[in-house]
N, C-alpha and C positions, 0 to 999 in steps of 0.2 A: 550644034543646035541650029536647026530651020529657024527662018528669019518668020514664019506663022508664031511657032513657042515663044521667043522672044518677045513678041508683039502683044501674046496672050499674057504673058508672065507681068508685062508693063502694064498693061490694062488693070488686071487684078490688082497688082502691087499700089497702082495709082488709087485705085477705088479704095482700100484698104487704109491708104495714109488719109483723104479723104474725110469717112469716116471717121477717123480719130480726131482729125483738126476739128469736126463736127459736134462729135462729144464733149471735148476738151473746150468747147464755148459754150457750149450751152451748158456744161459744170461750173464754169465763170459766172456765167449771169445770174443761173439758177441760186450762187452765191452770194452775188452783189446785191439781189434782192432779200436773202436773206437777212442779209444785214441791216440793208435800208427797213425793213419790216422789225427789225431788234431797236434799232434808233426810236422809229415809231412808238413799240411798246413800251419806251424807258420814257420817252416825252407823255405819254398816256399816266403813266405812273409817275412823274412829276408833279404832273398834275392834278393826279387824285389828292396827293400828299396835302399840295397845296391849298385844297379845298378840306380837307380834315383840318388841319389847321387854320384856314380862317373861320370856318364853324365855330373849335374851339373856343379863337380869341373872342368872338364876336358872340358870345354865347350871355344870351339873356340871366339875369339875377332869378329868376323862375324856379320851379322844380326842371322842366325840359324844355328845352329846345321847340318852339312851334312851329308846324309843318312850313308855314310863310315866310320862316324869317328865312330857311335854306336858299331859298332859289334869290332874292336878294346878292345876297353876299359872291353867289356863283356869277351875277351880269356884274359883278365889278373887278375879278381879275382878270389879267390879259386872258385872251385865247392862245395855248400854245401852235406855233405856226405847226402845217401841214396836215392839222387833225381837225374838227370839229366837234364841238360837246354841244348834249342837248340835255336841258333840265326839264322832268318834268315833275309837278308833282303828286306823290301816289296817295288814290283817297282808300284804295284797298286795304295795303298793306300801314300805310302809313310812312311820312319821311319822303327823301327826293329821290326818284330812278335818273342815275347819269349816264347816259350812251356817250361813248367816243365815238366818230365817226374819221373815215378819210375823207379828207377834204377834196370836194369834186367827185365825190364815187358813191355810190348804195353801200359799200364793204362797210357792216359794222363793227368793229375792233375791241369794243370791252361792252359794257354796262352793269353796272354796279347798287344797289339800294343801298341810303345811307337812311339810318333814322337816329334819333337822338339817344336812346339807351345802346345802340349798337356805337354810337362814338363816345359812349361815356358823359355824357351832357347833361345825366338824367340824376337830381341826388334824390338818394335816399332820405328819406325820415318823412 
């Protein structure tokens, strides 16, 4: 073998392992964020929970639930860290629209309508 072929054989061979080590990270990260994005979603959903629930307990002796009493009860539990909620409430549809946001970024993460016959709050008769 001329010492040129060897020289070429090392070049390729190099660019070759290269690439892989390239792949092989950015499969990594592409993962680690995955994850951190799955954490995110389960903190989101914590905390939806947590707002059906205080609605629940904190639920007027009424036939429903009034659109004003929602957004209350949401400025009094912690904020879960990393994320941002934003209550607004809807004169359309009726009930409160909750956006998740990431905290520090424009990325919206969920938003959900809650109204009072949609969590059950509403009796009949």
């Amino acid at each position: 073998m001329h010492l040129v072929e060897v020289m070429v054989a090392g070049v390729i061979w190099s660019g070759a392992l290269g690439a892989g080590f390239q792949l092989s990270s950015r499969g990594a990260t592409l993962l680690q964020r995955n994850q951190q994005m799955l954490q995110v979603l389960e903190v989101i959903e914590r905390d939806r929970l947590q707002l059906q629930v205080s609605w629940r307990e904190h639920r007027p002796p009424e036939a429903c639930l009034d659109d004003a009493h929602f957004e209350p009860q949401v400025n009094d539990l912690p904020m879960p860290t990393g994320i941002r909620r934003v209550v607004k409430i809807s004169e359309r549809e009726g009930g409160a629209l909750v956006e998740w946001w990431q905290k520090d970024s424009p990325v919206l993460l969920r938003k959900q309508l809650f109204t009072s016959a949609g969590l059950g709050l509403c009796q009949l008769g």
